[in-house]
BASE-240213 format. One record per residue: residue number from 1; residue in three letters; x, y, z of N, C-alpha, C in turn. Coordinates in pm, 1 decimal. Each point is the difference from the previous one (the first is absolute). Layout:
<rs>
seq, type, n_east, n_north, n_up, ca_east, ca_north, ca_up, c_east, c_north, c_up
NUM, ala, X, Y, Z, X, Y, Z, X, Y, Z
...
</rs>
This chain:
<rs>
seq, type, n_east, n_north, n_up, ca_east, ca_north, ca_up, c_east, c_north, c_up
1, unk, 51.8, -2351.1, 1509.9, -18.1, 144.7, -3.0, 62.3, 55.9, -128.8
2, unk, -99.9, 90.4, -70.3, 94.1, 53.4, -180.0, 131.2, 130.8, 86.1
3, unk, 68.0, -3.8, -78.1, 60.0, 84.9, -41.0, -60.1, 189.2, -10.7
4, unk, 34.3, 68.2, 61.1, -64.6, 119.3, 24.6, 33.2, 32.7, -192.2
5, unk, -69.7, 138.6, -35.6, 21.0, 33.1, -133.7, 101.5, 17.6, -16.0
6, unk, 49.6, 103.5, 99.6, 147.9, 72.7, -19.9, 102.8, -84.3, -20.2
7, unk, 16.6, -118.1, 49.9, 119.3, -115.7, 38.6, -19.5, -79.5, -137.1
8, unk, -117.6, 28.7, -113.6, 26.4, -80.7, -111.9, 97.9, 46.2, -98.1
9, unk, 77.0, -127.5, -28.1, 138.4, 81.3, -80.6, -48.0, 122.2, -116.5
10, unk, -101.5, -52.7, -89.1, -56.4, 76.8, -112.7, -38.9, 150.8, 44.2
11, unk, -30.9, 14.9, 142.0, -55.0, 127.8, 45.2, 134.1, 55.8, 59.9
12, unk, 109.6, -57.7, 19.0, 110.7, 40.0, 76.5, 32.5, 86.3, -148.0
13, unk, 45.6, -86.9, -82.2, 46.1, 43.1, -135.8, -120.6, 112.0, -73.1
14, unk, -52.9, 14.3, -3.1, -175.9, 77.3, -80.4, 26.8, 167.7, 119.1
15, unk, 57.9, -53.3, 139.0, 33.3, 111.4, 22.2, 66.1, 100.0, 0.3
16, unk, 153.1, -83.2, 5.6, 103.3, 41.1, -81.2, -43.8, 113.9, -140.0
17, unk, -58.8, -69.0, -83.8, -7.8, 50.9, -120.6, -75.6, 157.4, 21.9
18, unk, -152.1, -30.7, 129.9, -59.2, 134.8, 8.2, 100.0, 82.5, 44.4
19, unk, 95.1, -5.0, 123.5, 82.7, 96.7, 19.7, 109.3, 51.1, -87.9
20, unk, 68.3, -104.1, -63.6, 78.0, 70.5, -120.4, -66.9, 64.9, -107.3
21, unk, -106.6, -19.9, -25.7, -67.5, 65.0, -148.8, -12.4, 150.7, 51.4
22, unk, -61.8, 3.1, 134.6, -48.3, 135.0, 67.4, 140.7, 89.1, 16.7
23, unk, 89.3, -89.4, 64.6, 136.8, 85.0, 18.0, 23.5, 29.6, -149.1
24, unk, -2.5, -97.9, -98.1, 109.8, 89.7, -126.7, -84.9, 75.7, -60.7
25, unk, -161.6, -12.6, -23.2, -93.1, 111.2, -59.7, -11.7, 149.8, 104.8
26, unk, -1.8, -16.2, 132.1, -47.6, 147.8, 62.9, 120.4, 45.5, 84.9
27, unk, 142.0, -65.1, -62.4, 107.7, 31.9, 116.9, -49.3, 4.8, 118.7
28, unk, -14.5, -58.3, 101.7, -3.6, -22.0, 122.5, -70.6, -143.4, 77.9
29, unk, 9.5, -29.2, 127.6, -34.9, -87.6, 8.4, -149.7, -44.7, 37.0
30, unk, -75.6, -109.7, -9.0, -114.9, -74.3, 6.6, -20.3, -8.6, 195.8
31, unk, 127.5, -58.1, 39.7, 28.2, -61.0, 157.2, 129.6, 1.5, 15.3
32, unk, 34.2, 5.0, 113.7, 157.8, 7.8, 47.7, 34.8, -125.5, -65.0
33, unk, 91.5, 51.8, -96.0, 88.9, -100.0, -54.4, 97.7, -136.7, 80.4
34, unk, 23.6, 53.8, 88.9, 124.4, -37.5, 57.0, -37.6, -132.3, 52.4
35, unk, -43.7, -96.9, -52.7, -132.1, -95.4, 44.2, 110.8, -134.4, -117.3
36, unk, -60.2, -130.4, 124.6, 23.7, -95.2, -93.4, -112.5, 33.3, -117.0
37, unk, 11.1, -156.5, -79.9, -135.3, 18.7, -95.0, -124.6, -59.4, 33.3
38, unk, 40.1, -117.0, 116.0, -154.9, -11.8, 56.5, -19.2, 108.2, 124.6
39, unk, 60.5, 80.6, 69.3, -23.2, 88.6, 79.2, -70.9, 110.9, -84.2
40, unk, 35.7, 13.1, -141.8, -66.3, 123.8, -74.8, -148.3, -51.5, -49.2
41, unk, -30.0, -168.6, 19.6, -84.0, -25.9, -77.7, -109.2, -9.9, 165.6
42, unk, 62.0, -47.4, 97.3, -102.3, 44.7, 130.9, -24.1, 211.9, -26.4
43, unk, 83.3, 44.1, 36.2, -11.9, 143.2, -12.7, -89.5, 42.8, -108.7
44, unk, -20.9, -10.9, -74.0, -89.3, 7.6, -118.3, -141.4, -27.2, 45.0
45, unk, 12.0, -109.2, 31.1, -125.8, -91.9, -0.8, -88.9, 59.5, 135.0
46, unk, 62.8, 16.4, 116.5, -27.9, 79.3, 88.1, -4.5, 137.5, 10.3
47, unk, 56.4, 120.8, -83.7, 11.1, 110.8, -15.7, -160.4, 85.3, 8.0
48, unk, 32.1, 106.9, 78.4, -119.4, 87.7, 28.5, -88.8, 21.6, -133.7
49, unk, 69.1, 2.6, -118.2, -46.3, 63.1, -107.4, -99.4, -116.8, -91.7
50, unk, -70.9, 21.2, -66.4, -26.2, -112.4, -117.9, 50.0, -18.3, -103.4
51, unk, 89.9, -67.8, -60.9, 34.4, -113.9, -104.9, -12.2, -87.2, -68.5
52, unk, -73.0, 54.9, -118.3, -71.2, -141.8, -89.3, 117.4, -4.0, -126.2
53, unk, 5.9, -99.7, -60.4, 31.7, 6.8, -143.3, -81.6, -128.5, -84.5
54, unk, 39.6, 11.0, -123.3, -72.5, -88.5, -121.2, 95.5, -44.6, -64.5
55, unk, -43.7, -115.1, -101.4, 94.9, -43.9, -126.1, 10.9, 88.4, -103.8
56, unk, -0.1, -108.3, -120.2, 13.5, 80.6, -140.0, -114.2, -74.9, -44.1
57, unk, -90.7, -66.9, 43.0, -91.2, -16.7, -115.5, -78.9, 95.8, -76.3
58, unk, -93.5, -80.6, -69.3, -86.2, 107.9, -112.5, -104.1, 55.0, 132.1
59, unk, -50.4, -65.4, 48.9, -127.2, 73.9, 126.6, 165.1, -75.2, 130.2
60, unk, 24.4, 117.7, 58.2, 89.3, -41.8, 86.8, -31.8, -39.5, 146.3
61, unk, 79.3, -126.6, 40.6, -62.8, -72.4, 128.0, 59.3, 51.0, 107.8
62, unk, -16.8, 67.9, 151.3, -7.6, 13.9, 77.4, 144.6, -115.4, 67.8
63, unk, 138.0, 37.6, 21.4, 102.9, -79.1, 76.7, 48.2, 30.3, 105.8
64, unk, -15.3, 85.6, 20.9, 58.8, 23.6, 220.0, -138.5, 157.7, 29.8
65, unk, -25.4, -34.5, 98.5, -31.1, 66.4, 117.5, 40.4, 32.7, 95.0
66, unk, 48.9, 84.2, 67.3, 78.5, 0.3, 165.1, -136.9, 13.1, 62.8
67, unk, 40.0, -54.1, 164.5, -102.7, -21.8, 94.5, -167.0, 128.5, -2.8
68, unk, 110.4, 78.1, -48.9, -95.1, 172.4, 17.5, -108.5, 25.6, -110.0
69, unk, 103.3, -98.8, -147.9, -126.9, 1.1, -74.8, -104.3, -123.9, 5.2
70, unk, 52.2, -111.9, 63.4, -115.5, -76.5, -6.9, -96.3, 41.3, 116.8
71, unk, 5.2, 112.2, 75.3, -100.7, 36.0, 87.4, -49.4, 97.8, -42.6
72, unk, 34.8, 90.7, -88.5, -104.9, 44.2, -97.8, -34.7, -17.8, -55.4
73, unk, 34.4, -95.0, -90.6, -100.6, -78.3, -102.3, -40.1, -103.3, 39.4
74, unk, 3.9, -12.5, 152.3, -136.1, -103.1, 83.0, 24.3, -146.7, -40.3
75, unk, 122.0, -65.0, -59.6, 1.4, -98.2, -69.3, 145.3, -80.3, 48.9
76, unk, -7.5, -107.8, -2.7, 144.3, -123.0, 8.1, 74.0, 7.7, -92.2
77, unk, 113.9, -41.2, 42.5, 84.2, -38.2, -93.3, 11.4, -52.7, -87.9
78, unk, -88.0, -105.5, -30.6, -49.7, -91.2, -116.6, -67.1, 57.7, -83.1
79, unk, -117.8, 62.8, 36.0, -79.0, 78.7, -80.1, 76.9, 133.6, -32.0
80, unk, 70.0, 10.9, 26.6, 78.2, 162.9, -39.9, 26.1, -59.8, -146.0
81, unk, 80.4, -115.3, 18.3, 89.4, -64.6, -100.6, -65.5, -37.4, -141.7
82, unk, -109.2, -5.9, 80.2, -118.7, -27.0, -119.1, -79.1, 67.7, -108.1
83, unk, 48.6, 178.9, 76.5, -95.5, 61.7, -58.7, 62.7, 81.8, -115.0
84, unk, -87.1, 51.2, -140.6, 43.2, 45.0, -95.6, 36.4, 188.4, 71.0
85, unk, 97.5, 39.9, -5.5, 38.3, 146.7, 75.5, -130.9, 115.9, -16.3
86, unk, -68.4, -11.9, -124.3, -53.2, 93.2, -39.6, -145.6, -14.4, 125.8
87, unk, -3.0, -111.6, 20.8, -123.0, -13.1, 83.1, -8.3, 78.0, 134.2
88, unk, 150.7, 68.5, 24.5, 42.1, 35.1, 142.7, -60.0, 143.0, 12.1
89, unk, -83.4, 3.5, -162.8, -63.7, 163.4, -10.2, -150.2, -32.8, -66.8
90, unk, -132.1, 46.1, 25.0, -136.1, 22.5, -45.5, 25.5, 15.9, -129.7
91, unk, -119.7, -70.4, -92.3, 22.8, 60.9, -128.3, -10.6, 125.9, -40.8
92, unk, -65.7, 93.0, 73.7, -2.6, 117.1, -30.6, 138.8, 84.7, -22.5
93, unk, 132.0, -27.6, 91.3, 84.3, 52.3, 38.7, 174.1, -103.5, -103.8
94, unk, -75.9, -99.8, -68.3, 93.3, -64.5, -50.6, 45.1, 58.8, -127.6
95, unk, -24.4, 54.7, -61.4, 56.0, 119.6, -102.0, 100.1, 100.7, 29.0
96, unk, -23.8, 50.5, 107.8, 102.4, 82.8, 93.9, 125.4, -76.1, 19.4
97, unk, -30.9, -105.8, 80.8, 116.5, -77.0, 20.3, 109.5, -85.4, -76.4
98, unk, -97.6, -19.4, -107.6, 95.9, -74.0, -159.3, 79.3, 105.9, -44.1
99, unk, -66.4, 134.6, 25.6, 111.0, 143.5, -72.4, 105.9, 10.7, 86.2
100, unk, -7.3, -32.0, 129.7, 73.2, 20.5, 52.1, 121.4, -34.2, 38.5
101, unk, -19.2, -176.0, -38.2, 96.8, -112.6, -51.3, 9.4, -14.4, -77.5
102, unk, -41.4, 64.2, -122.7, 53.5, 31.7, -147.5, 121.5, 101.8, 78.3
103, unk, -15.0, 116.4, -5.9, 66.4, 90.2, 15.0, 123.3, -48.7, 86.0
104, unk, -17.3, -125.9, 76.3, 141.5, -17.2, 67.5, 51.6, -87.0, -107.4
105, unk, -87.1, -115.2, -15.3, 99.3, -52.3, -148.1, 97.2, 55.3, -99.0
106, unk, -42.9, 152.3, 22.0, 93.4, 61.6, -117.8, 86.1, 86.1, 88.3
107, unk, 14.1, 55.9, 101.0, 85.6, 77.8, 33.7, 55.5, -41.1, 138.9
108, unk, -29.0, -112.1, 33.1, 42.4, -91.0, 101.5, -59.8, 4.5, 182.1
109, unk, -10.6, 155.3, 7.0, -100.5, -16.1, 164.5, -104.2, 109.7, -42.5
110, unk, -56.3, -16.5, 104.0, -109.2, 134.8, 43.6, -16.9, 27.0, 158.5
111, unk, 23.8, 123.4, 22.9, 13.1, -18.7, 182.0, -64.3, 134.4, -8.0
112, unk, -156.2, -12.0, -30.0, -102.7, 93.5, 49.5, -73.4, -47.7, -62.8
113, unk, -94.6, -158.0, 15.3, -97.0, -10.4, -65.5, -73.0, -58.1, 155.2
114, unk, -160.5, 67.8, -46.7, -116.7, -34.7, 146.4, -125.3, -59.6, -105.2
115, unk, -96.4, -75.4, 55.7, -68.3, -55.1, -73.4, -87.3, -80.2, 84.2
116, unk, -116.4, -15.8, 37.5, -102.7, -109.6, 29.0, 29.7, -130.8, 30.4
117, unk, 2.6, -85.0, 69.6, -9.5, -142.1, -23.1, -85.4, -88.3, 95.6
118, unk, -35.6, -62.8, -2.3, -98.1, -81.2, 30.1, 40.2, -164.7, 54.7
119, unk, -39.3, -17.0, 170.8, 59.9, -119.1, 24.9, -89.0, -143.0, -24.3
120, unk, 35.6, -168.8, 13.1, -54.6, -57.2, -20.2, -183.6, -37.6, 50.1
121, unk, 28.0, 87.8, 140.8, -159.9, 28.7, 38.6, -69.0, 107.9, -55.1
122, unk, 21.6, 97.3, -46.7, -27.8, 139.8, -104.5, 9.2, 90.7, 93.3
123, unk, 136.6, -5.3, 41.3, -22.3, 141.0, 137.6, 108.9, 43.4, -128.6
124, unk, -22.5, 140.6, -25.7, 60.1, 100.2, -95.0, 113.6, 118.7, 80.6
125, unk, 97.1, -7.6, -8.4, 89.3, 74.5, 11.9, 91.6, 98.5, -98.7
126, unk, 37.9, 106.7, 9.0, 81.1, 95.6, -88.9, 104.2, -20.1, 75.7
127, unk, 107.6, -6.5, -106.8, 149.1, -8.3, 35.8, 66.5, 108.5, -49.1
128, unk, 114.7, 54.5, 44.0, 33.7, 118.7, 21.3, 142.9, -8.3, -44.3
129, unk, 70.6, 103.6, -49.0, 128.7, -29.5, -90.9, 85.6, -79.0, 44.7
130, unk, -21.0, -74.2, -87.1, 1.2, -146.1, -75.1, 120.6, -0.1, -51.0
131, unk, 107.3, -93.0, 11.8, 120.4, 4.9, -130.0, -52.0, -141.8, -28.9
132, unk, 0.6, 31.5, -179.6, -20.9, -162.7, -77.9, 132.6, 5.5, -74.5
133, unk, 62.7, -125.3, -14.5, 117.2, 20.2, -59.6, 21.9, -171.9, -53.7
134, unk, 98.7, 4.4, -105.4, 19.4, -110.0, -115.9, 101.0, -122.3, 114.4
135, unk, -29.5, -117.2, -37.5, 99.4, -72.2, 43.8, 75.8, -101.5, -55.9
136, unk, 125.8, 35.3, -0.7, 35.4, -112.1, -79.5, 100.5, -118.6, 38.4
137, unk, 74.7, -41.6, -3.0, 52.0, -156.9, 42.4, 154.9, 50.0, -21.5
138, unk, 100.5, -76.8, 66.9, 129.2, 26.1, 6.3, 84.7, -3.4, -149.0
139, unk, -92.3, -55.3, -125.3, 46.1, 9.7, -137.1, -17.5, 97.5, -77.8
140, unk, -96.5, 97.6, 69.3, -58.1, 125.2, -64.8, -139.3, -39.8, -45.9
141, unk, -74.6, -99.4, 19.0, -102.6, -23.8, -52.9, -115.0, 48.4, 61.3
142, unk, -144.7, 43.1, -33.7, -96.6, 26.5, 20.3, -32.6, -87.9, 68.8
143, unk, -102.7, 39.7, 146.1, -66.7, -154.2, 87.0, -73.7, 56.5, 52.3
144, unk, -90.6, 96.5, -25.6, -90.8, 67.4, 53.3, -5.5, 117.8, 61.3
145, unk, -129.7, 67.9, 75.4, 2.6, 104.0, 60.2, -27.4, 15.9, 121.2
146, unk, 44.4, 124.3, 82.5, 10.9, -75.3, 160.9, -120.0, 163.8, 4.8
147, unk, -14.3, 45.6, 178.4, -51.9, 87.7, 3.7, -1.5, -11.8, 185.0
148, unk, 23.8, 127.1, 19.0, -11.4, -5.0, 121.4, -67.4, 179.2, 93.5
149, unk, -39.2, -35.5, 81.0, -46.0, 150.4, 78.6, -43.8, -41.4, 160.6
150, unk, 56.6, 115.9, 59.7, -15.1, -46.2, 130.3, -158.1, 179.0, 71.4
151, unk, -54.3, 22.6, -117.3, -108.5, 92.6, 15.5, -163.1, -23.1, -77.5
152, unk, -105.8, -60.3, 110.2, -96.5, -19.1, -32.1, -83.0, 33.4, 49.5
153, unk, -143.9, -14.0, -37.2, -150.6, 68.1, 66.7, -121.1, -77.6, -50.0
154, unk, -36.7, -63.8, 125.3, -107.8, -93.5, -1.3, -112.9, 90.5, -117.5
155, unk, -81.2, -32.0, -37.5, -105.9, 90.4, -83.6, -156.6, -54.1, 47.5
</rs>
């Protein structure tokens, strides 16, 4: 039997990082803190809300999902892992969304962005303020961007 996601050390740690980046960029917290670090990385992973984040590549790859977003984006865990982020939006609507993670790149969150997206079967949903925010690693380093919202509408 594998290992559930949450219980993998890399996702224990990857979570860590989403909740501290969120606590030191928007002062406040992601999930009740008061949590071991695999209790924060179940809590996460299970949380009402959706939670995606990405790397740093040049077209950036798709690295955690919580349960909520892989049921909106209709897709596994494997294939989450697989996919380039930008794909998580129609091409029509992917211009919007690069400004919008530009704009956190430089000033570190955004907690009122809504936007279109589109799941792996093409059922299209609008997501509703949105915080996207920078993440970085316990050295200060850049490691991608996370994003989360717990307000959506089938389309």
């Amino acid at each position: 039997m594998s290992v559930p996601v949450w219980k993998q050390p890399e996702i224990i740690c990857w979570s860590q990082i989403l909740a501290e980046s969120f606590k030191q960029l928007l002062g406040k917290e992601l999930i009740d803190p008061l949590s071991t670090p695999e209790q924060l990385a179940k809590d996460l992973f299970y949380a009402p809300f959706a939670l995606v984040s990405h790397g740093t590549q040049a077209d950036p790859i798709l690295n955690y999902g919580n349960q909520k977003a892989l049921q909106l984006w209709s897709t596994s865990w494997e294939e989450l892992i697989q996919t380039p982020s930008r794909l998580t939006a129609e091409p029509v609507n992917r211009a919007t969304r690069a400004a919008a993670l530009e704009q956190v790149a430089k000033q570190g969150y955004i907690d009122n962005y809504q936007g279109v997206r589109i799941s792996r079967t093409g059922q299209r949903f609008l997501i509703k303020t949105t915080t996207i925010w920078n993440l970085h690693d316990d050295s200060g380093q850049k490691c991608g961007q996370a994003a989360t919202f717990s307000d959506w509408k089938w389309l």
